[in-house]
N, C-alpha and C positions, 0 to 999 in steps of 0.2 A: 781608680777613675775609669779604664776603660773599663773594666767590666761593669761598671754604673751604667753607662752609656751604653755599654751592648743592652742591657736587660731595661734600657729608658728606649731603644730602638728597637727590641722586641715589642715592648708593649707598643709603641707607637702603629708597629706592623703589625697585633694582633686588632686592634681598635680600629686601624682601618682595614683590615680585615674582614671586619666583622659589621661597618660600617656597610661595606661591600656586597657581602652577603646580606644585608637588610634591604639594600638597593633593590637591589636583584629580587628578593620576595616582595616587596614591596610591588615591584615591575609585574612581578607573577599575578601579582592579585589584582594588577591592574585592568585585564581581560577576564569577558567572562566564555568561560571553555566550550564551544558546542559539536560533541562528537559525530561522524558521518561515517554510516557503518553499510558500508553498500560492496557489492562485488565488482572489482574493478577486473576482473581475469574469471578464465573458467564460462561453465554455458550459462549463467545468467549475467554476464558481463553485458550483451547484446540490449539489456534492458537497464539493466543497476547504473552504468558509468553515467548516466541521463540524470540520472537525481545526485548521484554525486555534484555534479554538476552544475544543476537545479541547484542545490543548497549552497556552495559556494556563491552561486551569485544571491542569492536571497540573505544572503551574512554580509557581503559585498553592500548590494544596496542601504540594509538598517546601520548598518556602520558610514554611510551615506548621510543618513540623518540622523549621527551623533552616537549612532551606538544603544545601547541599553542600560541602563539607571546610571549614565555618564561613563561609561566603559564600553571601551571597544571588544568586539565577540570575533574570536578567535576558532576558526574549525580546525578540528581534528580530524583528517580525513586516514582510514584502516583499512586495508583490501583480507576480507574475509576469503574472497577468493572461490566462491561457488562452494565452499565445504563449510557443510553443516555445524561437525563441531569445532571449527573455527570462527565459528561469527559467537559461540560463547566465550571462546578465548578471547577473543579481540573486545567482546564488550566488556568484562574485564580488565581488562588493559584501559580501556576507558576510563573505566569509572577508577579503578583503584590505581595506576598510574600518572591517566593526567587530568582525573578529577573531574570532566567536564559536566555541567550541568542539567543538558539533554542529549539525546539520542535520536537522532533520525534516520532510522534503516530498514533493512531488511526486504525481501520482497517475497519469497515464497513464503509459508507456509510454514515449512520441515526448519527453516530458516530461526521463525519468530519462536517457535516450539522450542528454538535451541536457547534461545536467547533469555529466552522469560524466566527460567530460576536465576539465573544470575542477578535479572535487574530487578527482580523482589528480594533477591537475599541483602542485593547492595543498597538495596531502595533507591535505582536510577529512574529515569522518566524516558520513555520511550515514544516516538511517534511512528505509528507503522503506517504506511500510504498506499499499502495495494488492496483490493477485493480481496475477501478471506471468507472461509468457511460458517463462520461464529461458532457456534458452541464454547466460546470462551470469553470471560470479560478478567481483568486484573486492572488491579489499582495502580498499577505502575502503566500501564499499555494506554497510548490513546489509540483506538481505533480510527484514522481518517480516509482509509479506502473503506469501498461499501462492504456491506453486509450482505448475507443472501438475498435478504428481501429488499438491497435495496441494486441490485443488477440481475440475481437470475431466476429469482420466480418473476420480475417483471419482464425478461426475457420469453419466458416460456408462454410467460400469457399471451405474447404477443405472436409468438409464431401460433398458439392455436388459434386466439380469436382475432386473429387479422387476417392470415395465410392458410388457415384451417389443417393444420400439421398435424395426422393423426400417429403417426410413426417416430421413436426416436432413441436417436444415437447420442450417447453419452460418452464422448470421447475425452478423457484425459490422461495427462501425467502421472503416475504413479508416486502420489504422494498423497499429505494429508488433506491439503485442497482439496482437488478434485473427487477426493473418494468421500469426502465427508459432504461436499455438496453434493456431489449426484447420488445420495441418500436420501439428502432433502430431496432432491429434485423426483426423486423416483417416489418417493412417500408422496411427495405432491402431486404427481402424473397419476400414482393409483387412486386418489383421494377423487380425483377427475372423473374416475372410470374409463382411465387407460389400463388395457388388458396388458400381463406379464409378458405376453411373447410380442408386444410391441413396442420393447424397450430392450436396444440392445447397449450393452454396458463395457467399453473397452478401455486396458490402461495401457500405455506403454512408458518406456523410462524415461530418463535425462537425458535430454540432448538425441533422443531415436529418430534415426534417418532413412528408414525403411518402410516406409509404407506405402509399396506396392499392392502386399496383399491385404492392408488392411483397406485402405480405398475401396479396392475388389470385392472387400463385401462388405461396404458398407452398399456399395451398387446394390448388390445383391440383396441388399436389406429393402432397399430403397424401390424395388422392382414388382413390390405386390401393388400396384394401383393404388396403396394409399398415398398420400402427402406423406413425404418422410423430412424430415429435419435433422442436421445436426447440432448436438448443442456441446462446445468446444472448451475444457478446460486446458488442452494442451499450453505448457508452458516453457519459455526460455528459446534457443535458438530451434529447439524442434516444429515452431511454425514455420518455419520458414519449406523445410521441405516439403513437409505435409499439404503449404499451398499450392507448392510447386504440383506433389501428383493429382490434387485433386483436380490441374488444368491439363496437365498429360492426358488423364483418363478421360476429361469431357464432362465434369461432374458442375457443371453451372446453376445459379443462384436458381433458377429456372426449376430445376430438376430438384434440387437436393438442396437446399439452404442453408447455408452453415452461421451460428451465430458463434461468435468466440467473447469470452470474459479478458484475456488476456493478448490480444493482439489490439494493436493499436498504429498511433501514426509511426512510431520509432523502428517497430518492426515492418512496418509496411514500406520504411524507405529503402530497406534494401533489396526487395525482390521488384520483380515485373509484376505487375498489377491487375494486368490487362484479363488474366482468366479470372481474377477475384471480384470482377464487377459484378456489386449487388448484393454479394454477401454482405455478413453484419458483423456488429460487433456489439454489444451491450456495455458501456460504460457512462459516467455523470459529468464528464469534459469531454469536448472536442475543440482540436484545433479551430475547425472552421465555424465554430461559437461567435458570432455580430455581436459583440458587447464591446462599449467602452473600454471596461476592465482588462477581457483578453486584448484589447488590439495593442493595448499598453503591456501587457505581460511581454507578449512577441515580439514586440519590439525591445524591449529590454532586453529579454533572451537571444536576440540577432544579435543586439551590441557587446553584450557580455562574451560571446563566441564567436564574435567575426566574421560569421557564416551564413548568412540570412535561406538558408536549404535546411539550415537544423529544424527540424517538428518539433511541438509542443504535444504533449500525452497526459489521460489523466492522473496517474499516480504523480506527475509532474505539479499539477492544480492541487494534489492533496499533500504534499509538500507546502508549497506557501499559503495553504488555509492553514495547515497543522503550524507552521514554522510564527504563524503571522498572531493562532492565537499566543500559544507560548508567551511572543510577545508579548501582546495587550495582558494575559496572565499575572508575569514578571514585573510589570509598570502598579497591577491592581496592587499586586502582594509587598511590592516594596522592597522584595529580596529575590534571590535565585535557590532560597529556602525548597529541598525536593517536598516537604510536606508540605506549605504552604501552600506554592503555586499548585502541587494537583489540586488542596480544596479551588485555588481560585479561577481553576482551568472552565468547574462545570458553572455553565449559564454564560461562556464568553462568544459574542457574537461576531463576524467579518465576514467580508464582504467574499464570495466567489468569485467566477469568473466567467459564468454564465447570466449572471446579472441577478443572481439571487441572494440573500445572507443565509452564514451556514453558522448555525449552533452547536459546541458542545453537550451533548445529553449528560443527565446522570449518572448512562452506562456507560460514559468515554466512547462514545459513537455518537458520529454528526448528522444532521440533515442534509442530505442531497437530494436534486432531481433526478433522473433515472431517464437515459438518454438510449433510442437504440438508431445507430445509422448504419446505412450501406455506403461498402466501400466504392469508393469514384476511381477514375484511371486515372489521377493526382494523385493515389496514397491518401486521401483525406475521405471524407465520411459526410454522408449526407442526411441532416437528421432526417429521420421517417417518423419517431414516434417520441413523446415527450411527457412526463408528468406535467401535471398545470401546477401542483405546489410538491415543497422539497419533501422527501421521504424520510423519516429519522430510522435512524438504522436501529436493530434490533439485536442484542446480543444471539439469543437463542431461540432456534426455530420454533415454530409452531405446528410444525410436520412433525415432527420425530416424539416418543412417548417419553422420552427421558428428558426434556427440554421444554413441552411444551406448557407446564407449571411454573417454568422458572423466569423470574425476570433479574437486571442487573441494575445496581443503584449505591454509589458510592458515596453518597449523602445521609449524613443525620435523621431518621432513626436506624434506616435500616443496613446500611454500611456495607453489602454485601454484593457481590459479583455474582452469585447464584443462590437469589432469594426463592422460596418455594411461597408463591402464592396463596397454596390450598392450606401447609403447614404451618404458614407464618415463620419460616427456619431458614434459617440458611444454611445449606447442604454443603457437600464436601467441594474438593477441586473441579471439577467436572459431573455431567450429568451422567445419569445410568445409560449404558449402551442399551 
């Protein structure tokens, strides 16, 4: 008898047991998982912690209004940690760990480079939110920061035909950004009938904080009587010195102009301002945007952080377009199916935060305005120059010889990320250098 009773109290204990663990998956599957893959430590911290950030409260609010196909959205937040091949580690861990359904990360370059075999091998959905290079389109990648063409050949246009800038410095980070734009940019300056030795072309590394002697000639560049400009891919906390000598030395918006891709209000709250009046910046948000939309964004952002000093930036704004279509995506398709919702990503409309609507393209790149302002002694930006309608980005340049045939289009007939126009083909991973 007792041993009846032991093996009737076994089973008792395996069935709820087991009941138990049903619970519990059951609980699992009750959220839908959305990973956030940003560098919380390391020299892009100064930039990344902002959208970590940014995306916890944008999961926050739609879980506000019920969630997504009746399910509460649950982030996954990972510190990559400024190391390259740790942001494919960690997306990994993502997707094959804790499964989640999208990806919102990355900010350089060398970063999304790392990232991108993994979330085609896993088939994950990635939204990437800063300016990039192009030369690339992938079926897994939404592009929702700009394109070349849609911040820095409209940058350049503007410092020639507004400011008449015959001279120019191409100063970046030594990485795949900046060298791969200011390829475009120099193929575009020559296409102009800018002469070679009026382009001078400098990188330095991660986080370099020396530029004494690079300032020094850029002076020196800047001192043959033409209009000289700089045009700035410098990235991560290395703007911040760089501003710093360019006011030691005397280098004002007056003299020497600097336009940057990558500086914005978040970087600009932590230095002095004061020698940076007038220079620019080229990006499709700014805080100080007069819309409806942002004045409601910011204030949400104050309340979510406690802080009402905190700035808003734009790979912040491309954040919640990328985060917002996702959503309307996910509602179309009915699932959080990864092959579904990319078909149902392209042709999804919402609203910006400049008061315009931004489209997914074909090529998983959106339409933006193309905004360039100079910086005020607030840290904040004052528009100077402005598209009248949104720009759709473009995967691949129109300067370069190995690009300039190829378009991107992830729709039915032609399915392909690097279509060759003239071939009707669709060519390998990337174009010919």
């Amino acid at each position: 008898m007792k041993l009846k009773n032991l093996v009737k109290k076994a089973g008792a204990l395996g069935v709820a047991c087991s009941m138990a663990l049903g619970a519990l998956s059951v609980q699992a599957e009750e959220t839908i998982k959305v990973g956030v893959l940003h560098s919380l430590s390391g020299t892009m911290a100064i930039s990344e912690t902002t959208l970590k950030d940014t995306m916890l409260m944008l999961i926050e609010e739609q879980n506000k209004k019920g969630g997504l196909l009746g399910k509460k959205l649950e982030p996954v937040v990972v510190d990559p940690a400024s190391n390259w091949p740790l942001f494919a580690e960690r997306t990994r861990e993502l997707l094959e760990q804790h499964h989640v359904d999208a990806i919102f990360g990355c900010w350089t370059s060398v970063s999304r480079k790392s990232v991108l075999p993994v979330i085609e091998e896993l088939n994950g959905m990635l939204f990437y939110p800063v300016q990039y290079e192009g030369e690339e389109s992938s079926r897994n990648v939404f592009y929702t920061g700009a394109a070349p063409n849609q911040q820095a050949i409209p940058a350049v246009d503007y410092l020639k035909d507004e400011l008449g800038v015959e001279r120019w410095v191409l100063a970046g980070t030594d990485y795949v950004y900046p060298r791969t734009t200011n390829r475009i940019l120099e193929a575009y300056l020559k296409a102009a009938g800018v002469a070679e030795d009026d382009i001078m072309i400098n990188y330095t590394p991660f986080g370099h904080s020396d530029w004494q002697n690079i300032v020094a000639e850029i002076k020196r560049f800047g001192s043959t009587g033409k209009k000289t400009a700089v045009v700035s891919t410098i990235n991560g906390d290395a703007n911040v010195p760089f501003y710093r000598e360019l006011g030691n030395q005397g280098v004002s918006a007056e003299d020497i102009p600097v336009v940057a891709f990558s500086v914005g209000e978040e970087e600009l709250s932590g230095i002095d301002t004061t020698p940076l009046v007038g220079h620019m910046a080229a990006w499709n948000y700014f805080m100080s945007e007069d819309t409806p939309e942002n004045e409601a964004f910011i204030n949400t952002w104050h309340q979510f952080t406690g802080d009402e000093k905190r700035v808003t930036n734009d790979p912040m704004e491309a954040h919640y377009i990328g985060f917002n279509m996702w959503v309307k995506a996910v509602e179309k398709a009915g699932t959080t199916d990864t092959d579904k919702v990319i078909d149902a990503m392209v042709g999804i409309e919402v609203p910006n935060l400049t008061g315009g609507t931004s489209t997914m393209l074909p090529n998983h790149h959106i339409t933006k305005p193309v905004l360039i302002g100079e910086i005020q002694d607030d840290g904040q930006f004052l528009t100077v120059s402005s598209t009248d309608e949104l720009v759709p980005g473009d995967a691949w340049s129109d300067y370069l010889e190995g690009s300039k045939d190829l378009i991107s289009d992830w729709t039915a007939p032609i399915s392909c990320g690097n279509y060759n126009t003239k071939t009707k083909t669709c060519v390998g991973a990337q174009a010919e250098e």
